[in-house]
N, C-alpha and C positions, 0 to 999 in steps of 0.2 A: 471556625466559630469563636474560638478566643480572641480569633485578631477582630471579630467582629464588634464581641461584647467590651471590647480595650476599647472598638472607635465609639461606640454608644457612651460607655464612663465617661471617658473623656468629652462629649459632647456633652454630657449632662454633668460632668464638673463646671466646663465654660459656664454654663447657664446656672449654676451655681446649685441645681436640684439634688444632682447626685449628693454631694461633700450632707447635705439636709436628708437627703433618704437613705444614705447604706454607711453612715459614721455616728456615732454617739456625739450629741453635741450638747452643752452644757445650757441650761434654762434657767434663766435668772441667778440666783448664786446657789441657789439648791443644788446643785451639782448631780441633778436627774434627766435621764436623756430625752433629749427634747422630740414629740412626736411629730413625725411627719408624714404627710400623706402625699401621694403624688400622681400627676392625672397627667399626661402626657396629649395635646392637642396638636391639629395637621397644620396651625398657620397662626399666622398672627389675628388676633380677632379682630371685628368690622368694629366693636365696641363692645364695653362692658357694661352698658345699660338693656337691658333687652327691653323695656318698655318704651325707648323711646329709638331703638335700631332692632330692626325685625331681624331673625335667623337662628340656631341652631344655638351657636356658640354664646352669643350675648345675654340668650333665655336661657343656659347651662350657668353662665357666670351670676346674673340677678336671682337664680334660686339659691344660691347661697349666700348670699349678700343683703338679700333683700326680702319682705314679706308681703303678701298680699292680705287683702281683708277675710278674706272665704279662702279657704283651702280646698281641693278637688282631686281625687284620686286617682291611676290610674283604670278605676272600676266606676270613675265618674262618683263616688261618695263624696258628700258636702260636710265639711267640718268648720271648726274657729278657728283664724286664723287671728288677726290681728283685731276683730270686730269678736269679741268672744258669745255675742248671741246677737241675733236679729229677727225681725218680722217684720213680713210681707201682709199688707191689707190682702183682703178676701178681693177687691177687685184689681188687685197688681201695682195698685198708682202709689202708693207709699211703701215705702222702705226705712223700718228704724235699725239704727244701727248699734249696741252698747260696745264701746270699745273698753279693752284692755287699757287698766291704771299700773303706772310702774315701767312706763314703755318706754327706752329711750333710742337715739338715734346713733349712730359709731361716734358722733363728736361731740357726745355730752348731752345736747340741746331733748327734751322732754316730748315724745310724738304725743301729738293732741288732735280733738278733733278737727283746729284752722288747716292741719294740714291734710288729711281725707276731705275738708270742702275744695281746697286749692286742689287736687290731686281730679275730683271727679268733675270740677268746672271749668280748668286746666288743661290735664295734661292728658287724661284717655281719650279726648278724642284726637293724640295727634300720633294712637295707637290703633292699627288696622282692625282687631276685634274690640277695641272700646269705643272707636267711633260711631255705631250705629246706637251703643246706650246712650251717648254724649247727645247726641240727636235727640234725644228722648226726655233729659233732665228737664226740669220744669225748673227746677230751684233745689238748690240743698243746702240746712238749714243747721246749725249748731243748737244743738237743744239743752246739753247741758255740758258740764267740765268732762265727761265720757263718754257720749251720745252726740249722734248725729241722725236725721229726718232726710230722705231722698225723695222727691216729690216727682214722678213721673208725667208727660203729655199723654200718655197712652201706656199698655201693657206691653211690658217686655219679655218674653219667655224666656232667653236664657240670663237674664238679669245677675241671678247668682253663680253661675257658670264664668258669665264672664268679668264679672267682680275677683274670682278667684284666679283667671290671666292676667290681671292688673296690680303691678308692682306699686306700692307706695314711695311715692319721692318727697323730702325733706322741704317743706315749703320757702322754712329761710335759709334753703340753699340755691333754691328756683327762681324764686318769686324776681321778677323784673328782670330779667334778664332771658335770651334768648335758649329758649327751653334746650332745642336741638343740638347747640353746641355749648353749650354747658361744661366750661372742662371737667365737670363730676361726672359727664359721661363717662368718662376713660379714669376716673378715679372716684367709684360711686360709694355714698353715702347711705347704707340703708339701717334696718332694723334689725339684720336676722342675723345667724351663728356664726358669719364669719364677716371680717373685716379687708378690705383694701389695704395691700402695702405697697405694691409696689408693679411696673409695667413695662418689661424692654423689649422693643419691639427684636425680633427675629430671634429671639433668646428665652424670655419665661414673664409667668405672670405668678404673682405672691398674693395668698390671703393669707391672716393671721385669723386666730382664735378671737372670737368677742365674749372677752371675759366678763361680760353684765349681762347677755343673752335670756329675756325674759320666760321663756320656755323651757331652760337649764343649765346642766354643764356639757359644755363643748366637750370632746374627748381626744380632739385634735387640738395641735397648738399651731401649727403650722402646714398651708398648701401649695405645693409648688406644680405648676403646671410649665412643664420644658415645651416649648413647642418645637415637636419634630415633623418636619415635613413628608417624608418618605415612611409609606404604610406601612413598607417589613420591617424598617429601623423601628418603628413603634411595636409591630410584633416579637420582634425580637427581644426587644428592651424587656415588653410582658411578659415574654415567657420567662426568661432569666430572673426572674423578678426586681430588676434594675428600677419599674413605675409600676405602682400599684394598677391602675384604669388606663385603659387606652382605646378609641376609634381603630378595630383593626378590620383589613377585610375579609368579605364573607366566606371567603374560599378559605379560611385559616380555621374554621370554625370544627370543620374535622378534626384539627390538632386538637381545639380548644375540649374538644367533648373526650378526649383520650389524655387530657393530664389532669393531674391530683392538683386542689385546688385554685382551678383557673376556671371562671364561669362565664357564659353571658349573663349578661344581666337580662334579664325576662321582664318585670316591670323597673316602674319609676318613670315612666313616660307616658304620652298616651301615644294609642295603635298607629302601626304603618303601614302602609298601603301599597301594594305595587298592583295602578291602575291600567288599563285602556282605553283610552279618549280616542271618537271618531270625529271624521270630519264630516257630515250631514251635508253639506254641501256639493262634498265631493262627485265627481261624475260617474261613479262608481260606487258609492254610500249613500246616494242619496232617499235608498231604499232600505226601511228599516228590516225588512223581513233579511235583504243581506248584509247588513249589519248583523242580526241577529246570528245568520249562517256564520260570519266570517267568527264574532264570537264563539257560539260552538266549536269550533274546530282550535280554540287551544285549548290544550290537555293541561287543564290546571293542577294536577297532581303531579305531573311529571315537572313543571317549572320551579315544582316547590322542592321535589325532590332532588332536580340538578339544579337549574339556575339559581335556585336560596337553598346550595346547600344543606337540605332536607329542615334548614332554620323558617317555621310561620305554618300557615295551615291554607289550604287551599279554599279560596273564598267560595260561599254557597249564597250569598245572596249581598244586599247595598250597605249595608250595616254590618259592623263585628258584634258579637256574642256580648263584647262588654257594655254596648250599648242596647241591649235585650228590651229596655223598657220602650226603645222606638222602633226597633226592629221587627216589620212586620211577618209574622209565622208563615204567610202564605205566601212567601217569596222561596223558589227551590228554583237555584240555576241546575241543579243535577236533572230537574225533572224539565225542565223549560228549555233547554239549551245545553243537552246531550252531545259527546263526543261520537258520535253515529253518521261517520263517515259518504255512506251511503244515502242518508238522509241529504246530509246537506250536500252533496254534489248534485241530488235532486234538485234543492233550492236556488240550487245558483244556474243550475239550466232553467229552472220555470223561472227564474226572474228576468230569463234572456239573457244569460253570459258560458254561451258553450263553451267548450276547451277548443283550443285552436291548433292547428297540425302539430306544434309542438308540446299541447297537453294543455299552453296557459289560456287561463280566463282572461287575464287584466292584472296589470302591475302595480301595485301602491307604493306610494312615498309615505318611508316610516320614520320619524324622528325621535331620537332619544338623546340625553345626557352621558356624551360621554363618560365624566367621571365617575357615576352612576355605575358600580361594576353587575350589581346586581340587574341592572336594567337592562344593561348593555347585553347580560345573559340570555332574559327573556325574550330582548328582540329578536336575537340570532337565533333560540328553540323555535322562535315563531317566524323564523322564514322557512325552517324546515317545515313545521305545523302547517302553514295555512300552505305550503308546495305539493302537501298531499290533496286539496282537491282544487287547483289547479289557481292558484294566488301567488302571484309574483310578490316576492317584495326589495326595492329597492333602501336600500340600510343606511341613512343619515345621523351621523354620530357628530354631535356640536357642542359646545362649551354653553353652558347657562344661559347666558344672554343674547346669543344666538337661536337657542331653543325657544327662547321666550316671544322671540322677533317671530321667528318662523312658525309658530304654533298660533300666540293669543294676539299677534298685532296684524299680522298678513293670512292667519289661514292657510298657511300653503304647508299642507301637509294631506295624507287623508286620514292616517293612525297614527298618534304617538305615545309611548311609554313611559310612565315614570312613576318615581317612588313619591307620595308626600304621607300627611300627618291626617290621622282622625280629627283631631280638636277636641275644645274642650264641650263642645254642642252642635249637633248636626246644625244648626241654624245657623251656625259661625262659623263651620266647619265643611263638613259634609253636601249640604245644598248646594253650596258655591259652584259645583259644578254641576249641576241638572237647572238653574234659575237662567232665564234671560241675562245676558251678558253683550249687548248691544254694544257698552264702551270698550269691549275686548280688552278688557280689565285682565291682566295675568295673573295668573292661579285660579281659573275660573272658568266656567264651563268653553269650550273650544268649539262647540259641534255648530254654531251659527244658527240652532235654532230656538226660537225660545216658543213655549208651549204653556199656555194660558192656564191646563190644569195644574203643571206644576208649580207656576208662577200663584194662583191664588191658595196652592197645598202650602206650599214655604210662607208665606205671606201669613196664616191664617197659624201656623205652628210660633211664627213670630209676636204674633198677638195675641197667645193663650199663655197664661202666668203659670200653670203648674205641669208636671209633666204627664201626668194622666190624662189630661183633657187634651195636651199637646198631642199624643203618639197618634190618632186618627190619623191627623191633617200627616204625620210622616208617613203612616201607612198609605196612605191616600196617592204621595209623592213616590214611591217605590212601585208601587201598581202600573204607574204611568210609565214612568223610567226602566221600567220593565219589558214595557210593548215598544216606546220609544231605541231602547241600546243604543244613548250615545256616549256614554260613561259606565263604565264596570269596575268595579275591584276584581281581581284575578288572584290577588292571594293577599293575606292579611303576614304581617312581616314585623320581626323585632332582628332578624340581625342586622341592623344598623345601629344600634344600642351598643354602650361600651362594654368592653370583656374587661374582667379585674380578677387579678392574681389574691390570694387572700392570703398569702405565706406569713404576713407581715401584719397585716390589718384582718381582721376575723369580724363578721357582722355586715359586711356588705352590700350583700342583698335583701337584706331588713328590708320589707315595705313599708312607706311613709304614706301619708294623712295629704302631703300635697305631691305632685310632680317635678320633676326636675332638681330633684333637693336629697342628696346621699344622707344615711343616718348619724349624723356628726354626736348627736346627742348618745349612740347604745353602741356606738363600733369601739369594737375592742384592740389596744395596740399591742401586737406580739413580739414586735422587736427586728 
């Protein structure tokens, strides 16, 4: 263990994080130790814009760097963000906005409302959940030196939801020039608590403190994020407390619940999901009621218990708890798709698929993400599971873009597993996979078939401006998707969220007003 945590220092001196997180280093000429925080990542990032590069790490780097207009909670709560009050007409088509006075940018320059007009005529639509507002803007108007006017073609329901996924960019940093490669990608200029300093690729990424921060005082002055490749170097490093946060895997989680203060994190995100997508087509699925059977027969408590190391809650129906207000009450997979063994080896002989001399029904091709460890768990419980009433399954374990091929572009699969995101609105989020998906569009429904009630339920929750009047049309949508079973959640999941050592930094798990964004403003540094 020593010679291990000697090669970790040493790798986090190279990148220069260590000599900034475990030495007193002088701050200006005050001669007070300078704080530092440290977030240890698995790789070099895709980019450090996440509104104009989709993914994990990019939308981890712009929640600190950067502010959106609306804030949105993990519990879906709508706050001010950057637009400190707004209203929506009674029929959805206008949207005013009063922005925050005193707002500046990292490089001086004054945010105004020219740049929320560039920003929503611009750049969300070349952002996957602001493309379908972008579609919708009629015109947006500068109404006064604080205020800005959004003129809708029609009603948008998650209008404010997804106003608060959309990062604001710096107009006279963008403007004329080729949005997507922007070299502010990789060195981005925004509004929020922390600043850009600096990016070496296989080594570390630097934020500094934004000492003008209109929301308050930073409590960090500096963030070094070492990027270590290898998950136990990263757990290791955490336990030792060598990095405050780190991406560790879910089978460490048992350590993680047996040491003094080392936690997962629980919020700051929105929900994860570890689904099962059929394939409806399949020669074998193309029958929902066995669909329905093959469902039944995973033992959703026991995947949560061993394969998400007992981290998430066994799913009971389309929707998480946090999403309550569209969650329809009379959705019950306990009651509807029982573990009753008996049953369904019933169903699977009335559907016409007996067992055959050597007990099997029929073999399925199941595809998952390798690096996906959690996934990779469930597949494997689930060849034991569905071997109990007579379901072979053959086990396809591929890198991302393989998966992607073989799932949303070819179909050639019959089940596949995997982990993704709630969102910040079923209608952005969630639908995606129960709606018609004709261009086999990836991340998006897989099962090949599309289904006219569900298509005018999504459609109809899209077109209603507040969320009471919306939840119907998602009730409506989960009744279907009910009887159909080509898409399930199977367990609702946060250990893929980072674990943080707190020996050093105290206040870490503080809940915040938006996602993706640590509490820089109330964390306390211990030294």
């Amino acid at each position: 263990m020593k010679t291990h945590s000697r090669r970790v220092r040493a790798a986090l001196a190279i990148l220069g994080a260590a000599a900034l997180a475990l030495t007193a280093c002088a701050s200006g000429g005050g001669g007070d130790e300078e704080r530092v925080y440290v977030r240890a990542i698995g790789d070099d990032p895709m980019g450090l814009n996440g509104q104009l590069v989709s993914g994990a790490t990019p939308t981890m780097f712009s929640g600190q760097i950067m502010d959106t207009l609306v804030r949105l909670s993990d519990q879906y709560e709508l706050s001010p963000g950057l637009a400190e009050e707004w209203t929506l007409s009674d029929d959805g088509l206008d949207l005013d906005l009063q922005l925050r006075e005193g707002v500046a940018w990292h490089d001086g320059e004054p945010f105004t409302p020219e740049d929320v007009k560039f920003n929503l005529e611009e750049i969300i639509a070349l952002q996957s959940f602001g493309a379908p507002l972008a579609a919708r803007i009629d015109s947006v108007e500068v109404t006064g030196e604080s205020s800005v006017a959004v003129h809708l073609t029609e009603p948008y329901g998650p209008l404010l939801e997804t106003l608060a996924v959309q990062f604001m960019l710096p107009k006279h940093v963008y403007e004329g020039t080729d949005y997507v490669t922007n070299e502010a990608n990789m060195a981005p200029i925004g509004t929020g608590p922390l600043m850009f300093e600096s990016y070496t690729s296989g080594e570390q990424v630097v934020l500094v403190k934004n000492p003008d921060y209109w929301e308050g005082e930073v409590q960090v002055d500096r963030v070094v994020f070492p990027i270590m490749m290898d998950a136990n170097s990263r757990a290791t490093a955490l336990f030792e407390g060598e990095v405050d946060q780190a991406d560790i895997d879910v089978s460490q989680q048992e350590r993680v619940s047996s040491s003094d203060g080392i936690s997962l994190m629980e919020a700051g995100a929105f929900e994860q999901l570890e689904s099962m997508m059929f394939n409806a087509k399949s020669e074998y699925l193309d029958d929902p009621e066995v669909r329905a059977a093959v469902f039944a027969a995973m033992d959703r408590q026991a995947l949560v218990d061993t394969a998400l190391s007992g981290i998430g809650e066994p799913a009971n129906g389309f929707f998480p708890d946090s999403l309550e207000w569209a969650q329809d009450p009379d959705i019950d997979f306990e009651r509807d798709f029982p573990r009753d063994l008996d049953a369904i080896n019933a169903a699977l002989d009335d559907a016409g698929y007996p067992r055959g001399a050597d007990g099997t029904r029929f073999t399925l091709n199941v595809q998952y993400i390798a690096e996906l460890t959690d996934v990779a768990a469930i597949a494997e419980m689930a060849q034991s599971m569905l071997g109990e009433v007579g379901i072979e399954l053959e086990l396809v374990a591929s890198a991302g873009a393989v998966f992607t091929e073989n799932v949303y572009a070819k179909g050639d699969f019959d089940i596949a597993f995997l982990r993704s995101t709630v969102g910040a609105d079923p209608s952005i989020g969630i639908t995606r996979w129960y709606t018609c998906n004709e261009q086999k569009a990836a991340a998006a429904n897989p099962s090949g078939i599309c289904d006219d009630e569900i298509d005018e339920a999504a459609a109809a929750a899209v077109a209603t401006p507040n969320r009471e009047d919306r939840a119907p049309h998602f009730f409506a949508l989960q009744q279907r998707a009910n009887e159909l079973m080509t898409y399930a959640p199977l367990a609702w999941f946060n250990g893929a969220y980072p674990t943080v050592n707190e020996s050093r930094w105290a206040g870490q798990l503080e809940p915040q007003q938006t996602t993706n964004r640590m509490p820089w403003l109330t964390m306390t540094y211990q030294g």
